[in-house]
Each structure stands twice: as structure tokens, then as C-alpha cells.
TIVO-2410 file (N, C-alpha, C; in nm, 3 decimals):
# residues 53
REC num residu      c1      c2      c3 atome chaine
REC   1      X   2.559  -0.098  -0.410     N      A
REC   1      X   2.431  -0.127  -0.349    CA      A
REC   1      X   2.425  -0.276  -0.319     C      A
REC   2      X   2.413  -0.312  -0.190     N      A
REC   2      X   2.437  -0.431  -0.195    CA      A
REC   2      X   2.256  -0.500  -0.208     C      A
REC   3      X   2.296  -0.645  -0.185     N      A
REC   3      X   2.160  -0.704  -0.261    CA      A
REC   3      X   2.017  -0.655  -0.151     C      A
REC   4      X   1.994  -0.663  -0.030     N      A
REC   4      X   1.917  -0.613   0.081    CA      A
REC   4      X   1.870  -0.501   0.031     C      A
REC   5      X   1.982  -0.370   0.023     N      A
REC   5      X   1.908  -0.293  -0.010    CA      A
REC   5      X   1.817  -0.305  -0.140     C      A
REC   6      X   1.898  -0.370  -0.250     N      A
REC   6      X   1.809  -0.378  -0.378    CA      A
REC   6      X   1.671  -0.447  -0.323     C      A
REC   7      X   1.642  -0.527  -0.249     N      A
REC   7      X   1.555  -0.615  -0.236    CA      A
REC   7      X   1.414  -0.547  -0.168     C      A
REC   8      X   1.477  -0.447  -0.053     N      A
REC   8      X   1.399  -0.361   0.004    CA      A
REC   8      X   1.377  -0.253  -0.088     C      A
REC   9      X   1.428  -0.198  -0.151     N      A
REC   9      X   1.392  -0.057  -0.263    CA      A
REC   9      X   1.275  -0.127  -0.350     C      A
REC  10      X   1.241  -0.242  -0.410     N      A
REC  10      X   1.187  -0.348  -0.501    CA      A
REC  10      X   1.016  -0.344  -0.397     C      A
REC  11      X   1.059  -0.374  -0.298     N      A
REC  11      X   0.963  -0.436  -0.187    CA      A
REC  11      X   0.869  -0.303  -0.122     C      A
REC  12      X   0.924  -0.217  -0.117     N      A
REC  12      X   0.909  -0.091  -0.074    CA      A
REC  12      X   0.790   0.011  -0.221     C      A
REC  13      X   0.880  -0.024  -0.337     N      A
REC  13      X   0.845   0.054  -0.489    CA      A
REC  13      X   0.698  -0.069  -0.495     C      A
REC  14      X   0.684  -0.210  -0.458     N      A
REC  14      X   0.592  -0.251  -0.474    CA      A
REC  14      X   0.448  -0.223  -0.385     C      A
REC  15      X   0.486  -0.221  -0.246     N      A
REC  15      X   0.379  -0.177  -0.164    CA      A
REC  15      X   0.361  -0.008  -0.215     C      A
REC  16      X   0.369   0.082  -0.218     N      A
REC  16      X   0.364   0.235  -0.281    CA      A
REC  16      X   0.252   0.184  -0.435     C      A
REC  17      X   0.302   0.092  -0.517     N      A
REC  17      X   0.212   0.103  -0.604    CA      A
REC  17      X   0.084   0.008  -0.558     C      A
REC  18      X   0.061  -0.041  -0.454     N      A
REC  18      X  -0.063  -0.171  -0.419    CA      A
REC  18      X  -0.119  -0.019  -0.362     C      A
REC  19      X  -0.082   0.060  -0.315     N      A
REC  19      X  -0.124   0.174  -0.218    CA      A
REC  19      X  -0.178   0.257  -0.295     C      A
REC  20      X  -0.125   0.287  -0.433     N      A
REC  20      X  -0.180   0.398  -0.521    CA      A
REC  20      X  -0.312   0.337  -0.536     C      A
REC  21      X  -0.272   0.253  -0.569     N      A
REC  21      X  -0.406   0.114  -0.717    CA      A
REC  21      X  -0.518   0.109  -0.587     C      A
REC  22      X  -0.493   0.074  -0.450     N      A
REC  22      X  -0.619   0.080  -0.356    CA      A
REC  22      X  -0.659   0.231  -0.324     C      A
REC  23      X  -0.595   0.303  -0.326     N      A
REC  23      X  -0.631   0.458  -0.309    CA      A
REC  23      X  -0.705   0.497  -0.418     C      A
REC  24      X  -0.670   0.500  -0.557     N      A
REC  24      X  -0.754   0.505  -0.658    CA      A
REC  24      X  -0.929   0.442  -0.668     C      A
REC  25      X  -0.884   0.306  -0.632     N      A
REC  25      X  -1.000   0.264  -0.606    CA      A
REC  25      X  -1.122   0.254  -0.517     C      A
REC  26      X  -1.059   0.340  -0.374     N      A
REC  26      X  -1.142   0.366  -0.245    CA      A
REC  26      X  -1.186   0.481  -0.330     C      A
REC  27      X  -1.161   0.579  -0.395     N      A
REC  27      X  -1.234   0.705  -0.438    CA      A
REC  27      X  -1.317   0.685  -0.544     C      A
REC  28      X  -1.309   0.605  -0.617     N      A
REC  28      X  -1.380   0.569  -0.673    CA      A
REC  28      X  -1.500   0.492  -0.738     C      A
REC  29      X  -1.482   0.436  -0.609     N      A
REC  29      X  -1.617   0.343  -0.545    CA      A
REC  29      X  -1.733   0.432  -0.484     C      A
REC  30      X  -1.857   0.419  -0.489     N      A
REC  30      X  -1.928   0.465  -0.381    CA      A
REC  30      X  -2.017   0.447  -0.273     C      A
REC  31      X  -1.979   0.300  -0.315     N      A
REC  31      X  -2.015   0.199  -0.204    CA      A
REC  31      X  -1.939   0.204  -0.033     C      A
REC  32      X  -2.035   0.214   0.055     N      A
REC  32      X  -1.938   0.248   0.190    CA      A
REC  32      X  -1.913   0.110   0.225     C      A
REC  33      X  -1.948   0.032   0.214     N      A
REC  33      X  -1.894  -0.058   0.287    CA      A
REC  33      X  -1.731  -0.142   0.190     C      A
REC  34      X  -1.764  -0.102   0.062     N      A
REC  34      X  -1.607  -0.124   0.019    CA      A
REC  34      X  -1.507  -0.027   0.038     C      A
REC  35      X  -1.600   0.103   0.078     N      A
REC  35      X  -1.402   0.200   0.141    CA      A
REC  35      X  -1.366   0.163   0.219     C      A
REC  36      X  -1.491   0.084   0.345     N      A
REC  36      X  -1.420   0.047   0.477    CA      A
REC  36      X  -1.307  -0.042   0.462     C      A
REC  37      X  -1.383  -0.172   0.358     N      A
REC  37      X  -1.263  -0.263   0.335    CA      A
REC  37      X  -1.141  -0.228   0.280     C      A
REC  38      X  -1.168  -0.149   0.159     N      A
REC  38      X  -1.037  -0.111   0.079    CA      A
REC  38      X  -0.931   0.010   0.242     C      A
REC  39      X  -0.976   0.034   0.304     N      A
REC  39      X  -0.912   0.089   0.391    CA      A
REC  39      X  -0.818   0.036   0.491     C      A
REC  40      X  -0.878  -0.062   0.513     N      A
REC  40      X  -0.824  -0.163   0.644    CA      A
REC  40      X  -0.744  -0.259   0.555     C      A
REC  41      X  -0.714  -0.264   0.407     N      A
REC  41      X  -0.662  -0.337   0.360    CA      A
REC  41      X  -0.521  -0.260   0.300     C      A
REC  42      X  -0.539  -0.108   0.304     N      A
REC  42      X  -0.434  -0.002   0.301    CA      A
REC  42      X  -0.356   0.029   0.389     C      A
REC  43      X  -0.426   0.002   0.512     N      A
REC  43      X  -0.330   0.095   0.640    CA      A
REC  43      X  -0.213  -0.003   0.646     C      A
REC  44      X  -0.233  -0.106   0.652     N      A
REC  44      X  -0.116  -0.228   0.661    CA      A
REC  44      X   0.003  -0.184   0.575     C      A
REC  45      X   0.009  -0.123   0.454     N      A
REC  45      X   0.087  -0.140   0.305    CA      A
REC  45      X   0.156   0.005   0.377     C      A
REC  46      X   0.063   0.094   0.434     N      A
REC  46      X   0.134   0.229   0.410    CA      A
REC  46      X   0.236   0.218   0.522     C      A
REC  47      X   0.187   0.130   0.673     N      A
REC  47      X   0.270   0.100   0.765    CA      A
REC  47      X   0.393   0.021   0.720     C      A
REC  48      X   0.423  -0.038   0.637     N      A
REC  48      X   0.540  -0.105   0.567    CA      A
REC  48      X   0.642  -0.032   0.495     C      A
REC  49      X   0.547   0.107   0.409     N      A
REC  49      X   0.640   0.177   0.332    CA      A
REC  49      X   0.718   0.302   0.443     C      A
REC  50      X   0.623   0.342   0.555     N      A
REC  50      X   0.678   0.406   0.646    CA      A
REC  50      X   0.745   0.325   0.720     C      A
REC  51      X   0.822   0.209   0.693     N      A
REC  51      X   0.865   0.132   0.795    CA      A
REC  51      X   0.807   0.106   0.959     C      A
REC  52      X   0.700   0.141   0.938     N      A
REC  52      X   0.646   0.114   1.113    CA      A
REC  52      X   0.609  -0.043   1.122     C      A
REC  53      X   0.652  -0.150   1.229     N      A
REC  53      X   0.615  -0.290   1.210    CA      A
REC  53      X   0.484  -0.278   1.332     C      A
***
């Protein structure tokens, strides 16, 4: 495994858990105007782990 990939598997395993921890927390809020935010602050993380730039 060379180091890139280690670096991206690391980078990848980190955005997935910022994604859980804000997903958890959009449901559990019931405030609307913090899902909006916690949302627009998710789509970015999930576009990274799906590799879309």
C-alpha cells in the first residue's frame, strides 16, 4: 500500500465520520434553521467521500 493510498483511506475514514457526527446531529435537533445549516455543511463531506470534486 503505498503512502497516497494510506493517506486517502485516513482522509476518506475521516470525512464518513464528520458525516455520521453531523447526520446524528441534524436528527436530532429540532430547530429548522440548524438542519438547514447542518445540511449545507454535509453535502460538501459526502461529495468528497463519493469522490465527486
Amino acid at each position: 500500500m503505498t503512502v497516497y493510498n494510506l493517506i486517502m483511506w485516513a482522509y476518506n475514514a475521516l470525512a464518513f465520520f464528520i458525516v455520521l457526527v453531523l447526520v446524528y446531529n441534524l436528527f436530532k435537533c429540532r430547530n429548522f434553521w440548524e438542519q438547514v445549516i447542518a445540511f449545507f455543511v454535509i453535502y460538501p463531506f459526502v461529495f468528497r467521500i463519493l469522490s465527486i470534486k
